[in-house]
Steps between C-alpha positions, in 0.01 A plus 500: 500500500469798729740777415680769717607844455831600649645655249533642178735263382232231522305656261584468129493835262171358357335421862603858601338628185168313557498643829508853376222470207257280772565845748451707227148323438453487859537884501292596220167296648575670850493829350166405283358382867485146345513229747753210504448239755701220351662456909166471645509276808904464490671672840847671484711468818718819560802442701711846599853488712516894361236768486394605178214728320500397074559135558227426757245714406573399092454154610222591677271661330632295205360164644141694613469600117594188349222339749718361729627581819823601700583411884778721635710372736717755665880465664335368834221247389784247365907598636602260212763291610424600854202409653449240204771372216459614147410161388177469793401832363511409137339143599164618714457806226483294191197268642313837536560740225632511154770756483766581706654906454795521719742863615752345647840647667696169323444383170580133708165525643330583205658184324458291794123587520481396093680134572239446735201622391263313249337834387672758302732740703600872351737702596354838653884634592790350654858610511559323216262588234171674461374382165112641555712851491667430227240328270289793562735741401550318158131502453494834571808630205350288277143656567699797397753391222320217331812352520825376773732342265776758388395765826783621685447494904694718715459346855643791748628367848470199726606126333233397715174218434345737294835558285510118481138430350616771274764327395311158436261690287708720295673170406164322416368793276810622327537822709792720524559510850772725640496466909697811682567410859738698739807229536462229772092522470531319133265202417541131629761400246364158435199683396653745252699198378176273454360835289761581363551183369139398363545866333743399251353161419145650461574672198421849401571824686584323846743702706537533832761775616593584897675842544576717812395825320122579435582796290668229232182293586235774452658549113217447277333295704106423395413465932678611789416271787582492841388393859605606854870490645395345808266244519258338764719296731794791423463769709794460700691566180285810435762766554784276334347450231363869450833601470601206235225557286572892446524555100254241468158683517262544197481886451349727248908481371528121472162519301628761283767210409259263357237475200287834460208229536662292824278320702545556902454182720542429837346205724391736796474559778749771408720697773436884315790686501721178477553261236242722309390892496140621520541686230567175283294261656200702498617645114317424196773228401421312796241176506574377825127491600419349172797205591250513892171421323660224252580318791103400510500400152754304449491365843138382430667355142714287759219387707308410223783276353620333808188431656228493218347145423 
């Protein structure tokens, strides 16, 4: 039975944990220069509404070292929904290859391209979610910690579709997750609800806390996250929301808040001067290019699972 990735809630804690020892294997024979072919002759279709630079070239150059191989097909080869419906799309691709990695503008499409398609679909980004983010970034504090049960999380700004993988995952592996967004830029509230909720059934240290100040937030917090105040398919709203987002930028002060030892995260690509400071996002508490290469391991860990035989 083929399976899909669309989002972190379809993953159990002990699939996402699996996922992050197989990268972390993955990882260690790349860096030894040990081959691992185990996609040879499997093809990975690549479908982007949005431009990106992690999540195509991770998948990438992920599918060339696993043996395989990736077919990019840019905003003009397809027009989904335009030139041909979702459905035709996901129908022709799935006699051909056997993977589908979608960016999408709606998480509809995304869906709509998984209900039709016989091969496995994953979520590269929609507006929705972006789960290969997220699961990376996991990978990545445990890499560092040992541990994510018990952490506290300080995401700093937009309750956007990286805030809601976020909030999926600190629910699934008993993070502390406090999420400071400016008011009327909060979360999807059937979201937090759906986290919140799974939090306090879960057991353990499951909390999931939404405040309007990041100073509160930033209180000893184990990693300070945050992503851009304006996203693709935003722009218009750039100067709007420059204004409703002051307060809200990680600074050497907001650091200073935080656990001598905090961990610095933030998705990229990062708008300097912004949401973050150069002086924190190129500081020694930052691993924001460590989060950048994870995205090959633990994507390959993904690729491996869905499509492996």
């Amino acid at each position: 039975m083929k399976k899909d990735l669309l989002s972190i809630k379809d993953l159990a804690a002990s699939e996402i944990e699996a996922l992050s020892v197989l990268a972390a294997d993955l990882k260690e024979q790349q860096r030894k220069g040990i081959g691992h072919p185990f996609l040879a002759g499997k093809t990975l279709a690549m479908i982007f509404e949005k431009p990106s630079l992690r999540t195509r070239v991770t998948f990438d150059v992920g599918m060339a070292q696993l043996g395989g191989r990736a077919l990019y097909l840019a905003p003009g080869d397809i027009r989904l929904g335009e030139r041909e419906a979702v459905k035709d799309v996901a129908r022709n691709l799935d006699r051909w290859v056997d993977g589908i990695v979608a960016r999408t503008f709606s998480h509809l499409t995304i869906e709509e391209l998984a209900r039709h398609a016989a091969v496995p679909v994953i979520n590269g980004l929609s507006d929705l979610t972006h789960p290969c983010q997220v699961l990376a970034d996991l990978f990545t504090i445990w890499e560092r910690r040992g541990r994510l049960g018990g952490l506290r999380v300080a995401y700093i700004g937009d309750g956007n579709n990286v805030c809601h993988s976020w909030l999926y995952g600190a629910a699934r592996m008993g993070i502390e997750l406090v999420a400071a967004c400016p008011k009327g830029y909060e979360p999807d509230g059937r979201i937090l609800a759906a986290a919140r909720r799974e939090a306090e059934t879960s057991g353990g240290r499951m909390t999931i806390t939404l405040l309007h100040d990041p100073r509160q937030a930033a209180q000893g917090a184990d990693v300070l996250y945050t992503d851009v105040w304006t996203s693709m398919g935003q722009e218009a709203e750039w100067a709007k929301r420059r204004r409703d987002f002051q307060g809200f930028q990680v600074d050497a002060a907001l650091v200073h808040l935080a656990k001598p030892d905090v961990l610095v995260m933030h998705c990229l690509p990062a708008h300097r001067g912004e949401e973050i400071t150069d002086e924190v996002l190129d500081g020694p508490r930052s691993i924001v290019y460590d989060q950048a290469e994870n995205r090959l391991h633990l994507q390959k860990a993904i690729l491996m699972t869905l499509l492996g035989d």
